[in-house]
C-alpha positions in Angstrom: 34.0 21.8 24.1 34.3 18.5 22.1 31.4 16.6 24.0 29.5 19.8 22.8 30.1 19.7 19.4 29.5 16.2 19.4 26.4 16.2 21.2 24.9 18.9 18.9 25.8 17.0 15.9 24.1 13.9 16.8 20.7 15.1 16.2 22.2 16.1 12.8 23.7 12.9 11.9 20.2 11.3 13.2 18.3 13.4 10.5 20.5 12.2 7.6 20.8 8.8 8.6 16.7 8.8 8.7 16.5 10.6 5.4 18.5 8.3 3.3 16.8 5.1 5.1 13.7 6.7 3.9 15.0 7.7 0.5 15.8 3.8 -0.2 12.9 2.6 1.3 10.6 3.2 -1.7 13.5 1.6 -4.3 13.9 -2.0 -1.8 9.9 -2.3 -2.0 9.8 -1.6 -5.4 12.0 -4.4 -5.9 10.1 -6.7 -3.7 7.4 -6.2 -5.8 8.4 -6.9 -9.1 9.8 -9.8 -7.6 6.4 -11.0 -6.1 4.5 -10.2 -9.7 7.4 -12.5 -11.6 6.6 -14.9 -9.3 2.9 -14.8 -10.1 3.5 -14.3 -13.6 5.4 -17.5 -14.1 2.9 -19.6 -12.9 0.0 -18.3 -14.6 3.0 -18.6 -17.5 3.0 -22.5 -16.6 -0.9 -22.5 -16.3 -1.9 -20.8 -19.6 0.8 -22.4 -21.8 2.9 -19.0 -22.4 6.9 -18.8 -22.4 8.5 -19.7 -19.3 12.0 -18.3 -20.0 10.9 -14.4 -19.6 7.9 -12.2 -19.4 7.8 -7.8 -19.7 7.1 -6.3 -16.7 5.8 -2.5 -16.3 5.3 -1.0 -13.4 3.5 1.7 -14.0 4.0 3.1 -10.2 7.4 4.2 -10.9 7.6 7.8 -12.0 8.0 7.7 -15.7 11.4 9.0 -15.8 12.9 6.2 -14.7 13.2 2.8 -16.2 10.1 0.9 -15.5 10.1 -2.1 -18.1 11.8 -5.0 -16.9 12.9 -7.7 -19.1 12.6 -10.9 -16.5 14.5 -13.7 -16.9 12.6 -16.6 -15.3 15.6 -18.9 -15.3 17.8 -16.7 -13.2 14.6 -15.0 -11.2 16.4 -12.0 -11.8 15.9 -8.3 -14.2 17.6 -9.2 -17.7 17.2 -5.2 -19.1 15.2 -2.4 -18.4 14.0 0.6 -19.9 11.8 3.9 -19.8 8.2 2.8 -21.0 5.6 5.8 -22.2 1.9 5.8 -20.5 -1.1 7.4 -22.1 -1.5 11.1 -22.0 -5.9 11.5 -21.5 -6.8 14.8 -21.8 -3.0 15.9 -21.3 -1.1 17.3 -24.3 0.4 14.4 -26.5 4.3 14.3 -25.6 4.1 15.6 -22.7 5.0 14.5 -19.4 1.7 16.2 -17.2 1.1 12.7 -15.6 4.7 11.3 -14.9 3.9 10.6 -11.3 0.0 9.5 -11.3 -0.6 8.3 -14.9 -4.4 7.5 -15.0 -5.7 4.1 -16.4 -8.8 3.2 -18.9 -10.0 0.5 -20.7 -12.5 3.0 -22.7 -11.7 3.6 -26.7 -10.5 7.0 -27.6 -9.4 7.2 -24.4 -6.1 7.7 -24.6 -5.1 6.2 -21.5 -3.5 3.0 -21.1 -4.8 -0.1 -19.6 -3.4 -2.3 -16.6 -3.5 -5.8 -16.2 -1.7 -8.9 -18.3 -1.5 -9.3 -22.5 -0.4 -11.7 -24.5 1.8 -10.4 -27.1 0.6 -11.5 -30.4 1.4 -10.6 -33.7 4.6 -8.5 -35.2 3.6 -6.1 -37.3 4.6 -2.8 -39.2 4.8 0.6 -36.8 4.7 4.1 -38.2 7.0 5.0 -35.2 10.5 4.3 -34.3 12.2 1.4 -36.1 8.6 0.5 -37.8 8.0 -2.6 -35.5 5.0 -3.3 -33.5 3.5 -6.2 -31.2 -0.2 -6.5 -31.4 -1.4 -6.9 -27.7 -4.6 -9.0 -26.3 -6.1 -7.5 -23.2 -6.6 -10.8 -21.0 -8.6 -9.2 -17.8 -11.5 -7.4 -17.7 -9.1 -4.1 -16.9 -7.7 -4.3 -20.9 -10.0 -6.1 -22.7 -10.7 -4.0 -25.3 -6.5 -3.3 -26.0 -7.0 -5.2 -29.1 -9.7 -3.1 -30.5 -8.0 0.1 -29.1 -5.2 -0.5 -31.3 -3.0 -0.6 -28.2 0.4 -2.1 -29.0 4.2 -2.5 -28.0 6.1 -0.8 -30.5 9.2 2.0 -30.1 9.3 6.0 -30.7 12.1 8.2 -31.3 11.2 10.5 -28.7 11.9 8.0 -25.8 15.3 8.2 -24.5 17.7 4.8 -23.7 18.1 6.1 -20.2 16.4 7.7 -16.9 15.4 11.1 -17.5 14.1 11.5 -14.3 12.7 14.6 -12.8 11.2 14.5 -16.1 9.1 12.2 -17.5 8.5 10.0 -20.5 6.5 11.7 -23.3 3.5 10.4 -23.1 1.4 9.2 -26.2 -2.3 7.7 -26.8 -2.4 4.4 -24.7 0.7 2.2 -26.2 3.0 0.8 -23.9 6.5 2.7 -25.9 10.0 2.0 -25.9 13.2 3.1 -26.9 14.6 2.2 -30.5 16.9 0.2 -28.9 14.8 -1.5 -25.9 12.1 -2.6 -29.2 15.3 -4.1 -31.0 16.3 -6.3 -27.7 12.2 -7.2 -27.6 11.6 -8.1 -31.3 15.0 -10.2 -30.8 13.6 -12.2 -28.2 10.3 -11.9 -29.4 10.9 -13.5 -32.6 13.1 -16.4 -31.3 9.8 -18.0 -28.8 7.2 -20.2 -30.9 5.0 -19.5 -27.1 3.5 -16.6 -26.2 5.0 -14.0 -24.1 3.3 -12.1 -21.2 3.2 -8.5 -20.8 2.0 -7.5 -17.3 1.3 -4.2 -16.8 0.3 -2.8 -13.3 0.5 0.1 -10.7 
């Protein structure tokens, strides 16, 4: 009776075991991959002159519910913070969440889509959302190029939570990458204490 039970509960214990490798799978290559574009990202750091201490990743394949801005700190190769980061909405109703799982890129004004590929953060400036603080971005691939004109910048909103709200997603707004009040108050912190450039990568 025993060698019964247990014979028809290995098939069970098989299916689990296979689920939750899967489950991790996508998490552990995520990782990978955020390691392999800090890698690149310091060296073209090194190469164009920008800060080598940290750089803003976003990886805009993560579902937008979960946090998807990562802080890096070069020194340690390793995540400093992260935080929920808002896409743009297209043709999608602004604040909503329609594209949380496929957000869709553009480089074209009015747009309001956002734009992959690597910025320098430039100026601070005043925001008329969240704690009134905005980075001025400059688009530096042919993907983003026209950010600056756009009026694309890094600043926070009210309406983004400080942690995962995942199986729902991040409002989404006209193009900006948006933060948190309290992930913009970490970023204008460090952002105001670097004379260099930083370098805000955004891909899928």
């Amino acid at each position: 009776m025993k060698l019964l039970f247990l014979i028809l509960l290995f098939p069970i214990v098989i299916l689990i075991f296979e689920n939750t490798s899967l489950s991790e799978k996508p998490s552990i290559s995520k990782s990978l991959s955020q390691t392999e574009k800090a890698k690149e990202a310091l060296e073209y750091c090194k190469n164009k002159g920008f800060n080598t201490d940290f750089c803003i990743l976003v990886d805009m394949g993560i579902h937008s519910g979960k946090d998807r801005l990562f802080i890096w700190d070069f020194n340690s190769s390793s995540m400093a913070q992260s935080g929920l980061c808002s896409h743009g909405c297209g043709d999608s109703p602004h604040s909503g969440d329609e594209t949380k799982t496929a957000p869709i890129f553009s480089n074209i004004a009015d747009s309001h889509l956002s734009s992959l590929g690597k910025y320098k953060i430039g100026k601070r400036g005043y925001s008329n959302w969240g704690i009134h603080i905005n980075y001025k971005l400059h688009g530096l691939e042919t993907s983003n190029v026209n950010a600056y004109r756009r009026l694309i910048v890094l600043h926070s909103w009210e309406s983004i939570s400080n942690i995962p709200i995942y199986p729902n997603g991040t409002p989404e707004g006209w193009g900006c990458p948006a933060v948190s009040n309290d992930m913009m108050k970490i970023l204008d912190k460090k952002l105001k204490a670097t004379s260099k450039p930083v370098l805000l990568w955004i891909f899928n």
